[in-house]
C-alpha positions in Angstrom: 0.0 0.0 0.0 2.7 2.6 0.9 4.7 1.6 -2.6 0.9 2.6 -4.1 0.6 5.9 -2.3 4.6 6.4 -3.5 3.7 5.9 -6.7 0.6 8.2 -6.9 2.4 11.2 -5.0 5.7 10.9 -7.9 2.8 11.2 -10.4 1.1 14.0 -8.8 4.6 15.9 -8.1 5.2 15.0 -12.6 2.1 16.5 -13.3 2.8 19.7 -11.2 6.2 19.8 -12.9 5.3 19.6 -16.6 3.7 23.5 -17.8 2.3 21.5 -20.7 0.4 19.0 -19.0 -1.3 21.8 -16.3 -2.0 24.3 -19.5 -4.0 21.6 -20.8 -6.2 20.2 -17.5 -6.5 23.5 -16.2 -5.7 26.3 -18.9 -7.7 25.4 -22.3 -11.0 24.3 -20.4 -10.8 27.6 -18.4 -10.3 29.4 -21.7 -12.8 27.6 -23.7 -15.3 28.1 -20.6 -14.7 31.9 -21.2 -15.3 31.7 -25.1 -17.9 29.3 -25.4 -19.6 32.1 -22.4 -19.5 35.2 -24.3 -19.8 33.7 -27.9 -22.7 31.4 -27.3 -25.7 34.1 -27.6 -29.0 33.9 -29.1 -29.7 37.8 -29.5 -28.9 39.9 -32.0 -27.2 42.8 -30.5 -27.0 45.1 -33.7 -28.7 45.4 -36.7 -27.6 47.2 -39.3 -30.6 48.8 -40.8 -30.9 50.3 -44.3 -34.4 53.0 -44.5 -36.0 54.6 -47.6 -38.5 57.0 -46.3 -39.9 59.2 -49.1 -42.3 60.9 -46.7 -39.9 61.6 -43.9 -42.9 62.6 -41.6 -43.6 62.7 -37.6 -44.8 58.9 -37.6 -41.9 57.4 -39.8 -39.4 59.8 -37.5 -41.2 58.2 -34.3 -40.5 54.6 -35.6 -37.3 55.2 -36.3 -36.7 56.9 -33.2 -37.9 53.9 -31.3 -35.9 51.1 -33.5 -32.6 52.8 -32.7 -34.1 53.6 -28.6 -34.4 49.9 -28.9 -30.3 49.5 -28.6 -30.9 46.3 -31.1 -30.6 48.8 -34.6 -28.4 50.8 -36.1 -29.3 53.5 -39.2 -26.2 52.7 -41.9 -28.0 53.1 -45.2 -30.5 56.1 -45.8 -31.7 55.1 -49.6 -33.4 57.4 -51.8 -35.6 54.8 -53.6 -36.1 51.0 -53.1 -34.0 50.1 -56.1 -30.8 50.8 -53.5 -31.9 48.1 -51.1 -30.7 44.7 -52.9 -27.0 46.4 -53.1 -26.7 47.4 -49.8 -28.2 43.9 -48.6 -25.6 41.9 -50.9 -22.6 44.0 -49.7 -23.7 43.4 -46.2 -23.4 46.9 -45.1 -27.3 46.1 -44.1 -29.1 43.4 -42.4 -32.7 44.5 -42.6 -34.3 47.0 -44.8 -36.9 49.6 -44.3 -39.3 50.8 -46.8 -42.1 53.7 -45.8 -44.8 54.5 -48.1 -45.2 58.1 -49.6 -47.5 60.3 -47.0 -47.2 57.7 -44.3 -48.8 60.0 -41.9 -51.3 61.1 -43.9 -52.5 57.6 -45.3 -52.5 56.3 -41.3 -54.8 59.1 -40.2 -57.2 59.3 -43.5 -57.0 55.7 -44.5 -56.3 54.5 -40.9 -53.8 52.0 -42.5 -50.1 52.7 -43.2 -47.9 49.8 -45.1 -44.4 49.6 -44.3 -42.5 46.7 -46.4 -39.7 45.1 -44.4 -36.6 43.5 -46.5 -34.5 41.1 -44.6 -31.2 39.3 -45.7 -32.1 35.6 -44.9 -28.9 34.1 -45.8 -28.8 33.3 -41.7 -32.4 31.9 -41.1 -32.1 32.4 -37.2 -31.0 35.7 -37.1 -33.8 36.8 -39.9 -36.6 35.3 -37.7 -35.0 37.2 -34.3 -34.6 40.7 -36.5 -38.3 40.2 -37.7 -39.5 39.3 -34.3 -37.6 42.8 -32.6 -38.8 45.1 -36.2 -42.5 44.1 -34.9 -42.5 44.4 -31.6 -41.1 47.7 -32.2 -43.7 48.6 -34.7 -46.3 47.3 -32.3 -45.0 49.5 -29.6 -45.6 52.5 -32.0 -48.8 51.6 -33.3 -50.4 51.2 -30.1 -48.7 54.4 -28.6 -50.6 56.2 -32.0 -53.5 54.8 -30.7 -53.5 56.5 -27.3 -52.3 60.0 -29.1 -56.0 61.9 -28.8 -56.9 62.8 -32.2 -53.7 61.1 -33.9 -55.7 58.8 -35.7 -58.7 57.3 -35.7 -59.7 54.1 -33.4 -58.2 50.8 -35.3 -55.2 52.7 -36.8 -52.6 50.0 -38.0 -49.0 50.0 -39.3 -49.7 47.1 -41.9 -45.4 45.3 -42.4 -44.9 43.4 -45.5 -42.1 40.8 -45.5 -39.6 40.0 -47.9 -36.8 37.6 -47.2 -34.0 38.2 -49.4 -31.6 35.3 -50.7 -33.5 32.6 -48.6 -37.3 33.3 -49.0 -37.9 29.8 -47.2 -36.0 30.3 -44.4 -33.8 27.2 -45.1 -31.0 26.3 -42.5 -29.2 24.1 -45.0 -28.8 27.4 -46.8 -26.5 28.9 -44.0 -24.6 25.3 -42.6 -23.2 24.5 -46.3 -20.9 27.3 -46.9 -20.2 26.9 -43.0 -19.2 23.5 -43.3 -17.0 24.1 -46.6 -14.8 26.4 -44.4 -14.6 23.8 -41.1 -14.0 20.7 -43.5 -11.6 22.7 -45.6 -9.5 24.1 -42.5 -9.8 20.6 -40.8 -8.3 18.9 -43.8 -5.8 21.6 -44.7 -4.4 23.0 -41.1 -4.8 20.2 -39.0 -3.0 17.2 -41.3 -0.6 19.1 -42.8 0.3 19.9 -39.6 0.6 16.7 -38.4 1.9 14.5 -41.3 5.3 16.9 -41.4 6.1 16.8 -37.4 5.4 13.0 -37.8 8.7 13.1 -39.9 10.4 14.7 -37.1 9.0 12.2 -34.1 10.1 9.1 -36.5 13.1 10.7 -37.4 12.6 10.5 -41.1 13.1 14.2 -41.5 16.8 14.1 -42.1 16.7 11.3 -44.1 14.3 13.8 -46.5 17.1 16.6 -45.8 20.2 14.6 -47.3 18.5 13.5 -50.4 18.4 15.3 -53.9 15.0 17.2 -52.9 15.7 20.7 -51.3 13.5 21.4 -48.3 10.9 24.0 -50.2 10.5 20.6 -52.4 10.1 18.5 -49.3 7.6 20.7 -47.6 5.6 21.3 -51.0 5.9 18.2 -51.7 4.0 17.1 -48.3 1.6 19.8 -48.9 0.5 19.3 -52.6 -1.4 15.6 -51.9 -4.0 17.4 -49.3 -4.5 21.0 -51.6 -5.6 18.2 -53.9 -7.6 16.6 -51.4 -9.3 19.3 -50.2 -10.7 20.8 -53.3 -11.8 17.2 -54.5 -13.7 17.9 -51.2 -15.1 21.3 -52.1 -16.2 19.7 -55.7 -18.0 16.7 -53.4 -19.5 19.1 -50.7 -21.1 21.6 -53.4 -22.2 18.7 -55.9 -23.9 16.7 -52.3 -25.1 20.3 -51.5 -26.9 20.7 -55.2 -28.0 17.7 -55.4 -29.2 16.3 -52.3 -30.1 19.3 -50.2 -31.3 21.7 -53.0 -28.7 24.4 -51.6 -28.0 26.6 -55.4 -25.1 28.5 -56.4 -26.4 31.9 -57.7 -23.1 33.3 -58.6 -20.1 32.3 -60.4 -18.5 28.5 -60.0 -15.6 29.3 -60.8 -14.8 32.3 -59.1 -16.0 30.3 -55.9 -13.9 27.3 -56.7 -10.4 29.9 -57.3 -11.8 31.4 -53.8 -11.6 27.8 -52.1 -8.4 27.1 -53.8 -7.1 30.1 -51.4 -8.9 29.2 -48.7 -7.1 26.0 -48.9 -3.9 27.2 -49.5 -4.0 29.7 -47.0 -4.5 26.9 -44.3 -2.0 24.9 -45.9 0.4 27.7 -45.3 -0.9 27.6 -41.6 -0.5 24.0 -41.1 3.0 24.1 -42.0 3.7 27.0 -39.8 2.3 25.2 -37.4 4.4 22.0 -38.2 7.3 24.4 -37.8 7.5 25.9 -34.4 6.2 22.0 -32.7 8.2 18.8 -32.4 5.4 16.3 -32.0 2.1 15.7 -33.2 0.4 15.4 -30.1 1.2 19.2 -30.0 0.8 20.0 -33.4 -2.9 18.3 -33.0 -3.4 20.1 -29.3 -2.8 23.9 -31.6 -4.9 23.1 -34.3 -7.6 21.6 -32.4 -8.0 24.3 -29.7 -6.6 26.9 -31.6 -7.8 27.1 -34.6 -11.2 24.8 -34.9 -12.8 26.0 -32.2 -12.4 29.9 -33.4 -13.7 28.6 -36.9 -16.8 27.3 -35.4 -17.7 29.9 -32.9 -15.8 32.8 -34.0 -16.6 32.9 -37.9 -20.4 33.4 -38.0 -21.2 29.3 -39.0 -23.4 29.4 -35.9 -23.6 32.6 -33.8 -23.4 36.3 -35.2 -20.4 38.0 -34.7 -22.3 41.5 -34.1 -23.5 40.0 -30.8 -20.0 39.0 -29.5 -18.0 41.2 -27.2 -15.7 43.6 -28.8 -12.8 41.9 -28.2 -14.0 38.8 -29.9 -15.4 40.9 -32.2 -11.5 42.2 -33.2 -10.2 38.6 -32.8 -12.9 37.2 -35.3 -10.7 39.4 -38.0 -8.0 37.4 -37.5 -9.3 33.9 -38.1 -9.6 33.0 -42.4 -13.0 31.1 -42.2 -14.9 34.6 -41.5 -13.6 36.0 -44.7 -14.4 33.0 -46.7 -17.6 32.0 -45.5 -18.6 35.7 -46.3 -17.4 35.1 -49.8 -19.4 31.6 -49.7 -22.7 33.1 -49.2 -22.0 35.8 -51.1 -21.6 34.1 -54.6 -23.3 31.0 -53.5 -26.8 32.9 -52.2 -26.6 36.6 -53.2 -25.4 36.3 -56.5 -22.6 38.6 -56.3 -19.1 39.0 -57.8 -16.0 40.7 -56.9 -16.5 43.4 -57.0 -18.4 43.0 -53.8 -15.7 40.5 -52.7 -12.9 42.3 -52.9 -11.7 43.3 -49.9 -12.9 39.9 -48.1 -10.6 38.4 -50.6 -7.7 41.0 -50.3 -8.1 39.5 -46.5 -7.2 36.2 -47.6 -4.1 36.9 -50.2 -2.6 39.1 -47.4 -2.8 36.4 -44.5 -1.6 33.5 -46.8 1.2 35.7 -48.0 1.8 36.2 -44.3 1.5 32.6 -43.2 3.9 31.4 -46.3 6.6 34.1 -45.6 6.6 32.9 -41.7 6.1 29.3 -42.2 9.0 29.7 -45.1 11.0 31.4 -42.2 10.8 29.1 -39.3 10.8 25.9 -41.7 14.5 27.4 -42.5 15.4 28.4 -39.1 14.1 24.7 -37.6 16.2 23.2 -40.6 19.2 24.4 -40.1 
């Protein structure tokens, strides 16, 4: 019995003494406690609202007034005509749009109805159903606050909302998980074996074997890499034909522009992978990083599931710096809006810049761990 307890306090004082092991059983689940906490909301904090209000009257000024009073909307788009809203909407510099008939005021307190049409960017069926829910309640509000105005408007006044649904009139979730899961499956396949298959060369010690034949080590590393770019965008080609086919999900836009898109996806996590596979020694650590490191902030912290605009500010900022957010806006961009790039520009600008970066550093520490 005293060899037992012998045994258990050496492996207690081990534990203690390896950082490694106590950043895992006490460090990640305290971190991913802390992100799962603040990104796991099902409110939409901020909507970015675009309005076209030709009458520009006391009652479209009071439901304005109350949608911003709310704290859920924000004013980014004041339109001139209706013929701005798809633009706005496909550029994502507006969530919802607002459309208020001519002489709102005037038609509520003659005709005692008012319409007021209510365009919505479906592409993230949740989120459309929680904006429409707040837009009417707010609307409500108003309407029953006309009501108790004396001599507003006659008894059974109503502000009459017409829905639209852009991108996804049906509401469809499979609409908003494909391009999600092109980005997780890509990154998965791209980051997390090419990090592994190149540091399993350096547990087995096949590495310098690799290093004193003819190949030079750009030719090694690209070499290692080439197989899973391949790979990966047989799995784009399987994930939008299963998408077409079986779930009904369309491709409004350009295939090839969203197929060269995934090709930089992929190589920008290729690039990533090997970075990784550069600063680690083992896979077990090269699996830890990309695991907790990089999958996790693709799933919460891309906008797959939750919407970024209801995330702290500091996730918010962090959210920039993970690839998937970039190219899952591109994804539902060409895939459901239809759009090109000139709309996609600067998301894909985003993604040259960080693989450049990634190559340039995983070129740099590949040397420097060579050597």
């Amino acid at each position: 019995m005293s060899a037992f307890l012998g045994f258990v306090r050496k492996e207690f004082r081990h534990i203690l003494r390896d950082r490694r092991t106590l950043l895992i059983l006490f460090g990640m689940p305290l971190a991913q406690l802390l992100l799962f906490g603040f990104v796991i909301r099902t409110e939409v904090n901020e909507v970015k609202l675009a309005v076209v209000d030709p009458a520009k009257d006391h009652v479209t000024r009071e439901v304005l007034d109350a949608l911003q009073a709310s704290g859920y909307f924000r004013i980014t788009e004041v339109l001139s005509s209706d013929d701005g809203i798809h633009p706005v909407l496909a550029a994502g510099r507006a969530d919802q749009a607002l459309v208020f008939a001519p002489n709102f005021a005037q038609r509520l307190a003659h005709d005692g109805v008012a319409p007021v049409q209510i365009v919505m960017d479906a592409t993230d069926p949740n989120t459309a159903r929680i904006m429409l829910a707040y837009t009417s309640s707010v609307v409500q509000d108003v309407q029953q606050g006309l009501l108790r105005e004396v001599g507003m408007a006659p008894p059974g006044v109503r502000i009459v909302p017409a829905v639209r649904m852009r991108f996804n009139p049906t509401l469809e979730s499979v609409y908003l998980f494909v391009p999600g899961l092109m980005a997780f499956i890509l990154m998965l396949v791209s980051t997390l074996m090419t990090s592994i298959t190149i540091t399993r060369e350096k547990e087995v010690g096949t590495m310098e074997v690799l290093l004193v034949s003819p190949l030079r080590p750009t030719q090694i590393v690209v070499g290692k890499v080439v197989p899973y770019m391949a790979l990966s965008f047989v799995n784009v080609l399987t994930i939008l034909a299963t998408a077409r086919f079986v779930f009904g999900v369309p491709v409004r836009g350009s295939v090839t522009l969203l197929l060269a898109e995934s090709l930089l996806f992929i190589i920008a996590a290729l690039a990533l992978g090997v970075l990784i596979s550069a600063r680690t020694q083992s896979q077990q650590t090269a699996m830890m990083i990309s695991l907790a490191g990089l999958l996790l902030p693709t799933l919460l912290l891309s906008g797959f599931i939750f919407p970024i605009s209801s995330m702290p500010a500091p996730l918010q900022w962090l959210s920039h710096l993970v690839p998937a957010k970039w190219y899952l806006f591109i994804a539902k961009g060409i895939m459901l809006k239809d759009v090109g790039l000139a709309y996609l520009w600067k998301e894909t600008l985003v993604l040259v810049a960080m693989t450049v970066a990634f190559t340039a550093l995983s070129v740099r520490n590949l040397n420097v761990r060579l050597e």
